[in-house]
N, C-alpha and C positions, 0 to 999 in steps of 0.2 A: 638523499642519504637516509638509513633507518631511525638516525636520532631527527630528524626535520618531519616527520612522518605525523606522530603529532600535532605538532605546531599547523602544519599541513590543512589537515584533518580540522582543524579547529578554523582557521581561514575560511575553509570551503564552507562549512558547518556556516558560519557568520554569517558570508556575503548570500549563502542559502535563505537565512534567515530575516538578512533586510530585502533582497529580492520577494521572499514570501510576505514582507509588511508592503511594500511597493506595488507590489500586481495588483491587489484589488483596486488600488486606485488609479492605477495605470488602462487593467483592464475596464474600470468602468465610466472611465474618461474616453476612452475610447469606441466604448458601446455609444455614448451618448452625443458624440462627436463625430465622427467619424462611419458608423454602422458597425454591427457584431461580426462581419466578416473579417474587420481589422483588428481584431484576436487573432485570428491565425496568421494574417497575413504580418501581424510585428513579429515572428519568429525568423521569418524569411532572413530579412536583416541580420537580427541577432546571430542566428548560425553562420550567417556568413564571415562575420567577425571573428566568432570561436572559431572556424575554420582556418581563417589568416591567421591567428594567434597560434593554434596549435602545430601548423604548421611551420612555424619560424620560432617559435620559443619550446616547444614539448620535445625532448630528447623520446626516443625511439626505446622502447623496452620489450625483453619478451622470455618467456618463460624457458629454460636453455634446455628441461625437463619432458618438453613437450613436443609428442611426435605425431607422424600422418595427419589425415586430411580435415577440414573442418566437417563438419556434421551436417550436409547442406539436407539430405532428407528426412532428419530430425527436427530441424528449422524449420523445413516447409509443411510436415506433417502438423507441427503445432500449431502453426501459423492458420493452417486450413482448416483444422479441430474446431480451434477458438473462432474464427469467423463462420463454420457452419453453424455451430451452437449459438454463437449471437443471434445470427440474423434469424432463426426458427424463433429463439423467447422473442426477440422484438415485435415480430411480425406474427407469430401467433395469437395475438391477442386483438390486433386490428380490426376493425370491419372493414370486410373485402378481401381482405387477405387469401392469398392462392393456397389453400390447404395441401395440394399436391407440391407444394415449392417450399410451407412448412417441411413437410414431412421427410423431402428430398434431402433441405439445408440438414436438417437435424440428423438422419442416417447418415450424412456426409461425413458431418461434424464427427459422430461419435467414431464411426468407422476411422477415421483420421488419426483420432485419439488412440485408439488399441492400436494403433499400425504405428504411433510415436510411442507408447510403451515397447511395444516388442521390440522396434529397433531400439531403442535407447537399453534395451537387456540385452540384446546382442551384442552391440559395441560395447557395453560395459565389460561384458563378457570376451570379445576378443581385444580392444584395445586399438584395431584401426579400423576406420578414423575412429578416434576420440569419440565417445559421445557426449552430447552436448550438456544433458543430467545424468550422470555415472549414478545409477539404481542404488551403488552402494553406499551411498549420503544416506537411505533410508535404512540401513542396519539398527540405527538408535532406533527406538519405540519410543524413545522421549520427542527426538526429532521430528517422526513423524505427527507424533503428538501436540507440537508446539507450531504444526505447520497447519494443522486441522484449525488450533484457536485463530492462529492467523485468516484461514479464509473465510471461515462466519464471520469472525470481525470486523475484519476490512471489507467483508458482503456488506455488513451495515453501513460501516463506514462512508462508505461508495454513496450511499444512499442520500445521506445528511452532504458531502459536498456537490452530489448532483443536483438536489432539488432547492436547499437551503435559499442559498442568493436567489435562483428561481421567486421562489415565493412571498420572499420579500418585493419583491417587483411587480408579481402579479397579483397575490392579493393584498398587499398593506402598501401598496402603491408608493415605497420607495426606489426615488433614482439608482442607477445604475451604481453610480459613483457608490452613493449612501449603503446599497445592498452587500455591495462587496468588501467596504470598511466595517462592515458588522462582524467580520472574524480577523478582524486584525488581533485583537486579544488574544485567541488561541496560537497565532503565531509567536507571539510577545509571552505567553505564559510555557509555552513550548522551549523556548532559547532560554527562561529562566530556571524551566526546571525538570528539563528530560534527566541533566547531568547530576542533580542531586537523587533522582528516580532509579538511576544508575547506581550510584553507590551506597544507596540502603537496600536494592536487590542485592550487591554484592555482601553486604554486612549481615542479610538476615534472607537471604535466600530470595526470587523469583515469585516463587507461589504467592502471598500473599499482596505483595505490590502489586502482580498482575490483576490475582481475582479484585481485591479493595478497587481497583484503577477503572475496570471493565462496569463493575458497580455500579461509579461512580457516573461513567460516560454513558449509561444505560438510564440514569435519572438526569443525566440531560438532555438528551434526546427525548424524553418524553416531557419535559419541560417545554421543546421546541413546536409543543403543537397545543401552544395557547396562544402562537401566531396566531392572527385573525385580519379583519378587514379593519381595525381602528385598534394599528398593534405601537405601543410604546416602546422603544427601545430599550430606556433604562429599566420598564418595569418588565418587560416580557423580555426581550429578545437578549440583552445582556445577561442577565442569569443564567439564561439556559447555556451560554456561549461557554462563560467562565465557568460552571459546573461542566460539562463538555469539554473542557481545555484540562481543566486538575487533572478529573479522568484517564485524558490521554495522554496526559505528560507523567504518570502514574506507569504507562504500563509501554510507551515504545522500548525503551532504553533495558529495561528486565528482560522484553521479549526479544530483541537482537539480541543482547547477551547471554538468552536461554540455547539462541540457533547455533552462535558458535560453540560455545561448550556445550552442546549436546550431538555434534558432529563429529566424525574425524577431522583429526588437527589438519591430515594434507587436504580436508576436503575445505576449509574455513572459508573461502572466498567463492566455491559452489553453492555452499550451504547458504551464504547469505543473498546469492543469487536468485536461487530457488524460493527462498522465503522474501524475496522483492516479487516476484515473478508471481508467485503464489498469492499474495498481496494484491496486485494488478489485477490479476484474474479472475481475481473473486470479485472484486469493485465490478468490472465489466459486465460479469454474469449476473449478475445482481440488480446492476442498473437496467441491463437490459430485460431483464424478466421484471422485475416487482413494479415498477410504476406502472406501464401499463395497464397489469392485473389491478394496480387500483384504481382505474381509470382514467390517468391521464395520458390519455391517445387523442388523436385530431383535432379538432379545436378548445381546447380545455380549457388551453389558458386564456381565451377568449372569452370564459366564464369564471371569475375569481372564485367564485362559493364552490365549484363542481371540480377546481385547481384546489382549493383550502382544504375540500373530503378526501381527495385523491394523495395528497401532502401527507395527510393525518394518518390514513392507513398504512401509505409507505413508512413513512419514520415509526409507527409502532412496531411494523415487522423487523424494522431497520434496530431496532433498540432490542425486543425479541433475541435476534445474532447475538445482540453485542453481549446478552445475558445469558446464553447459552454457551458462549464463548466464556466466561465466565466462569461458567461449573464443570466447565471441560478443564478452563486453567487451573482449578481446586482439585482436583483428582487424580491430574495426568501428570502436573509439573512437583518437581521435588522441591525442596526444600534445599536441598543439598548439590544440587543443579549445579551452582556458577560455584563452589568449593571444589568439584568433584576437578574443575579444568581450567587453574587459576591461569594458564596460557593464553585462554580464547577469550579474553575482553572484549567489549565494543571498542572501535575508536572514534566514533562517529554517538559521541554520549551528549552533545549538542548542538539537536537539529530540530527540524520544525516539519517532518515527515508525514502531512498529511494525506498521500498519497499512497505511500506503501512504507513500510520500514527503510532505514540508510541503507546501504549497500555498503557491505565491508571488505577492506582490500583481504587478500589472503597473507597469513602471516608471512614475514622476510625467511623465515629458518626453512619455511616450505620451498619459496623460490631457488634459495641455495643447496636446499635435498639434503637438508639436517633436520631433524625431529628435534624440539624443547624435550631437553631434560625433563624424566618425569611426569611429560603430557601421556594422558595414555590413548594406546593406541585405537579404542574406540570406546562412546559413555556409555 
């Protein structure tokens, strides 16, 4: 029902939240137990669980609005973008690497990509099948603009949950277990305060919560690389965490909030799609190009001092993002943002999203094919 929706949202948000305190020491119980293959392989399980669950408890929903075919050459076109553009940054940098198999992956990739724009403007434009991102989420210039901060950022982002635990392992020669409880905090400072981040964006607008927040995660990040080979926790590695963690708990909850009120209202659950999606994308590109480039290819980690350089340059450029992201978010976002479309809240105000922004359902009035009073029809 739309009044449990909430409540709902808050549930999910929580058990998000103690599952995000639980994996680090899950996953690094596991590394040290077991081997690192059995990270992926405890999913196995687990999905299989959520599958019996969902299939005996999840009643069946679907949009009554919604017609023709799913988008399968929109799907695969992106799908094949994103993995040619991978594989060329990753392997581009290598020694040995096949320059002709760069070169190949990457026209692949990009070719992919212009041939998922055009169809995705086509079906927006006719309407069957559906496509899968309707072009016309990007009307807003705000939107567009708040999906740009998103991928520098989360580029950075990417970077600090890629290598972080990494490097605690390899060069400050903490256990697995020990490496991964080092960001327990940021999940813990996350669930305490994305929801108050939430409601002083809403009380005084977006823009400066974001810029202050991006600031703030931009001077811990560069805190994070006075890691070394004889690194203290309390004195090096928590500070940077907990400056890191205000940071980000500063600016998820303004920026979902900026995506849906800067979208059309029928669009609110594409929009926040897109800006998951957007999110993702940028981490992957990111991660795949920048390490490398700073040298940590073949055996690196086999040398901590030549992993410790490699760290260092990554998380400056990684911090770099996060501050350009910054003076994007000063310039582009209003002030008047989350006033302009007091309809399009977050409901997912918190969570512990270090991965990519929540994903937000699309509002009830949408589903039923009534517009909120008063919303307007585009920001």
């Amino acid at each position: 029902m739309p009044e449990d929706r909430p409540k709902a949202v808050g549930a999910w948000s929580g058990l998000g939240g103690i599952a995000g305190a639980i994996g680090p020491f899950l996953g690094g119980w596991l590394v040290s137990a077991a081997g690192w293959r059995w990270v992926f392989l405890i999913n196995l399980p687990l999905a299989a669980i959520v599958v019996a669950v969902a299939v005996r408890h999840v009643p069946e929903t679907r949009d009554q609005a919604a017609q023709g075919r799913f988008d399968v050459r929109g799907a695969v076109l992106a799908a094949l973008a994103l993995a040619g553009i991978t594989y060329a940054l990753t392997e581009a940098p290598q020694p040995g690497a096949s320059r002709l198999a760069v070169i190949v992956a990457a026209a692949a990739g990009v070719a992919c990509g212009a041939g998922f724009v055009l169809t995705e403007r086509q079906r927006t434009r006719t309407g069957n099948p559906e496509a899968m991102v309707p072009l016309d989420v990007f009307a807003s210039k705000e939107f567009t603009a708040v999906n740009l901060v998103t991928f520098v950022v989360y580029g950075g982002l990417g970077l600090v949950f890629f290598l972080f635990v990494v490097t605690l392992q390899v060069v400050a020669g903490y256990s697995p277990v020990a490496a991964g409880a080092s960001l327990v905090p940021l999940t813990l400072l996350l669930l305490l305060l994305s929801a108050r981040a939430g409601a002083l964006a809403q009380k005084i607008g977006p823009r400066k919560p974001m810029t202050a927040g991006l600031v703030v995660v931009t001077i811990g990040m560069l805190l994070m690389t006075r890691i070394g080979l004889h690194t203290s926790y309390l004195t090096d590695v928590l500070p940077a965490v907990v400056v890191f963690a205000l940071g980000l708990s500063a600016v998820v909850a303004p920026l979902t909030a900026t995506v849906l009120a800067t979208a059309d209202v029928r669009h609110a659950g594409v929009a926040s799609g897109v800006n998951n999606a957007v999110a993702r994308a940028a981490s992957l590109l990111f991660v795949a190009a920048i390490p490398p480039l700073a040298g940590l290819t073949g055996n690196a980690q086999s040398h901590p001092l030549v992993f410790l350089h490699g760290f260092r340059i990554a998380i400056v450029v990684g911090a770099a993002l996060v501050a350009c992201g910054a003076v994007l978010s000063f310039f582009t976002i209003r002030d008047d943002a989350l006033r302009a479309a007091p309809a399009a809240r977050p409901e997912c105000t918190i969570n512990c999203p270090v991965g990519a922004p929540p994903l937000e359902p699309g509002p009830e009035e949408v589903r039923s094919g009534h517009q909120t009073p008063g919303a307007p029809e585009a920001a």
